[in-house]
C-alpha positions in Angstrom: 20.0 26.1 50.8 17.4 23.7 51.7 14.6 25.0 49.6 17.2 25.6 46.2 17.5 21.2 46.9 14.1 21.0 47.2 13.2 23.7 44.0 15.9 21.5 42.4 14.3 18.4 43.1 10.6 19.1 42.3 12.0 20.5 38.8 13.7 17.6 38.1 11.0 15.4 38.9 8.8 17.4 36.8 10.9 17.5 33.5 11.2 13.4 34.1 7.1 13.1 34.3 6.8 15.3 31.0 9.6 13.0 29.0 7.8 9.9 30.6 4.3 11.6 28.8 6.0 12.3 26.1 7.2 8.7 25.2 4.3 7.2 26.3 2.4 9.5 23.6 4.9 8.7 21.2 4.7 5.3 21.7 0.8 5.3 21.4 0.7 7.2 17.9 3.6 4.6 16.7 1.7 1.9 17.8 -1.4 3.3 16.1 0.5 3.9 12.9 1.7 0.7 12.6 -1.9 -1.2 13.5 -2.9 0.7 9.9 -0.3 0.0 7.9 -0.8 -3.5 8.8 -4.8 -3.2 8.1 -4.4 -1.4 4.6 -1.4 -4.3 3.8 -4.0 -6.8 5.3 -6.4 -5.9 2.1 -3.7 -6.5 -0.2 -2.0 -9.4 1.1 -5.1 -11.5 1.6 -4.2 -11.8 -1.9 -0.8 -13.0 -1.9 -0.2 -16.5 -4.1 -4.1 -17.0 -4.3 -6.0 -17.4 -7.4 -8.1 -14.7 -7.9 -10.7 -14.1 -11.1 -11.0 -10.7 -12.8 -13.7 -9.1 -11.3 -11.0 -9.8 -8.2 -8.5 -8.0 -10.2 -10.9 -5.0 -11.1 -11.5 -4.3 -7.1 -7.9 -4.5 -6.4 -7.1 -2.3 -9.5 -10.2 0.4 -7.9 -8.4 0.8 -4.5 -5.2 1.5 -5.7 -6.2 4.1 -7.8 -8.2 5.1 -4.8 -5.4 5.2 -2.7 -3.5 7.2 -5.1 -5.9 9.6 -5.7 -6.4 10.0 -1.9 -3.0 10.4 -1.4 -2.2 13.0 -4.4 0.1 10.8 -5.7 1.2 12.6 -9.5 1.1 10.9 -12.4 3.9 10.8 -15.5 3.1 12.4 -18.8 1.5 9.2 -19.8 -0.8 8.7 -16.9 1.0 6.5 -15.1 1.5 7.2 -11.7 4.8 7.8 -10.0 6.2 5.9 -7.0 6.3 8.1 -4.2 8.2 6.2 -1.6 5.9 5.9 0.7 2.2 5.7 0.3 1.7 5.0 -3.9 0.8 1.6 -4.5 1.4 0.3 -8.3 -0.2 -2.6 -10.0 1.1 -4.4 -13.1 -0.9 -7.2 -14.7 1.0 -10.0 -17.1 -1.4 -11.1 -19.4 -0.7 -14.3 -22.0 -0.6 -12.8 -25.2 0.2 -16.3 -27.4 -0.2 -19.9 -24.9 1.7 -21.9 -27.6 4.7 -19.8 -27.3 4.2 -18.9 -24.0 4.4 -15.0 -24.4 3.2 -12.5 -22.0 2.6 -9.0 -21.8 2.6 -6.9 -18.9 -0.3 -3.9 -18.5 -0.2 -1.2 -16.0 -3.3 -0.8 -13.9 -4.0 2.5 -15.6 -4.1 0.6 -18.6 -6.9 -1.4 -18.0 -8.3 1.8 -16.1 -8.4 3.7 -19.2 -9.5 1.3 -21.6 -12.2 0.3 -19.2 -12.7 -2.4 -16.2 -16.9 -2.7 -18.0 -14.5 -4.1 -20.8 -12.0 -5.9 -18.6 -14.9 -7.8 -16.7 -17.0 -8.5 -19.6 -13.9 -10.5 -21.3 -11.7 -11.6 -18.1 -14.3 -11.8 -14.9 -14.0 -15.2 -14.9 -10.2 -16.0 -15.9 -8.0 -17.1 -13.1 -5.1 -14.6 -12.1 -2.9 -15.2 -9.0 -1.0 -12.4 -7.3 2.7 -13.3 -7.8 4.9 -10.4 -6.0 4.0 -8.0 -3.6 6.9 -5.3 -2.8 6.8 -2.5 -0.1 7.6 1.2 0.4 11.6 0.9 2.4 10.5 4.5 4.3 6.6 3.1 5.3 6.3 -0.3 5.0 2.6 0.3 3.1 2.2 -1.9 0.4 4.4 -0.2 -3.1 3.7 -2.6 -6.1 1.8 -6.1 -6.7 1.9 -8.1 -10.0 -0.5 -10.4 -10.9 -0.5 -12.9 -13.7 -3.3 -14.6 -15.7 -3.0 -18.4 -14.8 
């Protein structure tokens, strides 16, 4: 009887270690995770309600598309790409179209991609944008859409 306690026991014991391991782990790639998310945020943020000139806009504009492309993120039938939910990032950039009426118009990033950023900096690399809105994926919390507008 004695030694079925003590078998008992020892199993016990050793199912508790391996859950303790197991959180521990857990808790370790979690943490990970989190540090970057908050890095790849970090490049974007630094951003955030700052004034920024167009050669600023071009690098953001690059690693987005890098991202994307990195994470196979598929495009519409116009190029665009889709919002995945968790790791696409989307950049929109409102551009004033008429300053005495005060109209804008909003480009995607795949836009200005296509039509070139050669062109984009040779015309805009030293107009003033700022970086108005930053959003987030709900299911990640990486960094889903930023709009920045020519100042």
């Amino acid at each position: 009887m004695k030694k079925n306690i003590k078998k008992n026991i020892i199993i016990i014991i050793s199912l508790l270690l391996v859950i303790i391991i197991i959180s521990f782990v857990g808790i370790g790639i979690n943490a990970k995770r989190n540090r970057e998310i908050k890095q790849k945020n970090e490049q974007y943020e630094a951003y955030l309600n700052s004034n920024i000139y167009g050669t600023d806009v071009v690098t953001l504009i690059n690693k987005a598309i890098s991202n994307n492309d990195a994470n196979n993120v598929t495009k519409d039938e116009k190029g665009f790409y889709i919002n995945n939910g968790s790791d696409s990032i989307q950049i929109d950039l409102v551009m004033i179209t008429d300053e005495e009426k005060e109209e804008t118009t909003t480009y995607k990033m795949e836009t200005i991609y296509k039509v070139g950023v050669t062109e984009f900096i040779k015309n805009f690399n030293t107009t003033n944008f700022k970086c108005t809105k930053v959003e987030y994926h709900k299911q990640t919390g990486k960094i889903a859409y930023i709009e920045l507008s020519q100042q």
